[in-house]
VONU-992045 format. One record per residue (C-alpha): residue number from 1; residue in three letters; x, y, z. Coordinates in nm, 3 decimals. Last residue first. Layout:
! VONU-992045
<atom><i>NUM</i><aa>ALA</aa><u>X</u><v>Y</v><w>Z</w></atom>
...
***
This chain:
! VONU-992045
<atom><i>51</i><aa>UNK</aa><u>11.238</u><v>9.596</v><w>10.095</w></atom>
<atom><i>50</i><aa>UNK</aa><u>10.980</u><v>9.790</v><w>10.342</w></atom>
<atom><i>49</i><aa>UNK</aa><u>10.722</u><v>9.837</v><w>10.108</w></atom>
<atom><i>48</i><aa>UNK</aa><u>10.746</u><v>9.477</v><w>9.886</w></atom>
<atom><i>47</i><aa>UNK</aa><u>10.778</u><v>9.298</v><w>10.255</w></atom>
<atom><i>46</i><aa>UNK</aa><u>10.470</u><v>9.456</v><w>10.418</w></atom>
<atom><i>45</i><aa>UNK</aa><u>10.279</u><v>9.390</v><w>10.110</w></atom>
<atom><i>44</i><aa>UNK</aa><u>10.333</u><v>9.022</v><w>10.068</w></atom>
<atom><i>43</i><aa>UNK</aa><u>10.274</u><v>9.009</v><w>10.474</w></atom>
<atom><i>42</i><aa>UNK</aa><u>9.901</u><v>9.164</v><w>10.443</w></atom>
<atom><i>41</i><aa>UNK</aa><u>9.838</u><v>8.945</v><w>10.096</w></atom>
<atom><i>40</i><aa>UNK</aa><u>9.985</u><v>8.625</v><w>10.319</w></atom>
<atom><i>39</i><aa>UNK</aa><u>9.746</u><v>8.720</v><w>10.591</w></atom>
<atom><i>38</i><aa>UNK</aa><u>9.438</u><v>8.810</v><w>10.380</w></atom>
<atom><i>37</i><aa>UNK</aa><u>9.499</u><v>8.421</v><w>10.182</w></atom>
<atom><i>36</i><aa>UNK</aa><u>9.465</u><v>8.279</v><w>10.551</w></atom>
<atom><i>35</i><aa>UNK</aa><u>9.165</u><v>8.404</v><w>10.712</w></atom>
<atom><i>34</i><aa>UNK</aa><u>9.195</u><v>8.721</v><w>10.924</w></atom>
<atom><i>33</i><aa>UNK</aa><u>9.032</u><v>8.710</v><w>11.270</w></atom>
<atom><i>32</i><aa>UNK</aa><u>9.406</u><v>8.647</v><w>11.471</w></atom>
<atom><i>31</i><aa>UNK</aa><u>9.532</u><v>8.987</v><w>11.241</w></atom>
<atom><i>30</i><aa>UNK</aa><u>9.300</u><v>9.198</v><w>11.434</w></atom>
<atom><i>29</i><aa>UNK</aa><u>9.064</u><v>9.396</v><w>11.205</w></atom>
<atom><i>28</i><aa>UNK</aa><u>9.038</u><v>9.764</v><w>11.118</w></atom>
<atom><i>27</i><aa>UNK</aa><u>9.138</u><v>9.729</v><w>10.789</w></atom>
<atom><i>26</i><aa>UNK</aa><u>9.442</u><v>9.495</v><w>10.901</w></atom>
<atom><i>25</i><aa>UNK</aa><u>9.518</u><v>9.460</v><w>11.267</w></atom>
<atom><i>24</i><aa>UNK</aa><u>9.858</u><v>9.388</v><w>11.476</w></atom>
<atom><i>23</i><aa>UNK</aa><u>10.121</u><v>9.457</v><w>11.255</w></atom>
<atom><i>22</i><aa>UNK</aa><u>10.367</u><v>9.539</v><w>11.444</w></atom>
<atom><i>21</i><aa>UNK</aa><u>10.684</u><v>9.365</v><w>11.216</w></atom>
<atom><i>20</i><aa>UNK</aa><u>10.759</u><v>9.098</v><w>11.471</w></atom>
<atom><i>19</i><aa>UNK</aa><u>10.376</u><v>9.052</v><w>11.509</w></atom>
<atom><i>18</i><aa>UNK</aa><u>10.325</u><v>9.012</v><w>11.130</w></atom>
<atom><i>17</i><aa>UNK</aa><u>10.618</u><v>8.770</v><w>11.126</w></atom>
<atom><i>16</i><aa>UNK</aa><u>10.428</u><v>8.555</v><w>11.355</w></atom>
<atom><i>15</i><aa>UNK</aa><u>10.102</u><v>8.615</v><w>11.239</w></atom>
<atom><i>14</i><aa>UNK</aa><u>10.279</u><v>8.454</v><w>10.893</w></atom>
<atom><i>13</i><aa>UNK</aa><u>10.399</u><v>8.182</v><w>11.114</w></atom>
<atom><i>12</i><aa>UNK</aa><u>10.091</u><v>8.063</v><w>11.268</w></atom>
<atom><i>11</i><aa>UNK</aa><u>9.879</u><v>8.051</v><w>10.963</w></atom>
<atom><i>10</i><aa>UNK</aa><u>10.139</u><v>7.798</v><w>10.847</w></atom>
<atom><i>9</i><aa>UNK</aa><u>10.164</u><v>7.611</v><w>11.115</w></atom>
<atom><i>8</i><aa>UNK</aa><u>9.769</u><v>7.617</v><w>11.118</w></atom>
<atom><i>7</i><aa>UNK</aa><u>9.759</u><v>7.464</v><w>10.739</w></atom>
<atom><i>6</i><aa>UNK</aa><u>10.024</u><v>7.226</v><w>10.836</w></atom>
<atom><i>5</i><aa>UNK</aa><u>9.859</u><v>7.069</v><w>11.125</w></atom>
<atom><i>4</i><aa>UNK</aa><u>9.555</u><v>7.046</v><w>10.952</w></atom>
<atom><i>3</i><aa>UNK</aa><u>9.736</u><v>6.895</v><w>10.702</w></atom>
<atom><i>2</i><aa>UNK</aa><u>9.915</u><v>6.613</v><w>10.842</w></atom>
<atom><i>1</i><aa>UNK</aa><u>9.592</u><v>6.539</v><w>11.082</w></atom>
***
């Protein structure tokens, strides 16, 4: 259960920060249907342009 619990904690936070920056979709998709490694590449590049 440890990781599971992790791995969603972790999804949830990166939507999180997506959501506080309005991000709601990537290539035409809503940020909820994005796996994982697309979030963190979606946030990475967020941060880099706006830092």
């Amino acid at each position: 259960m440890g990781l599971l619990y992790e791995a969603v904690m972790k999804r949830n936070f990166i939507i999180t920060q997506l959501e506080k920056a309005n991000i709601s979709d990537y290539q035409n998709k809503s940020i909820y249907q994005l796996d994982y490694q697309t979030l963190k590449y979606v946030l990475t590049m967020h941060r880099i342009q706006n830092s």
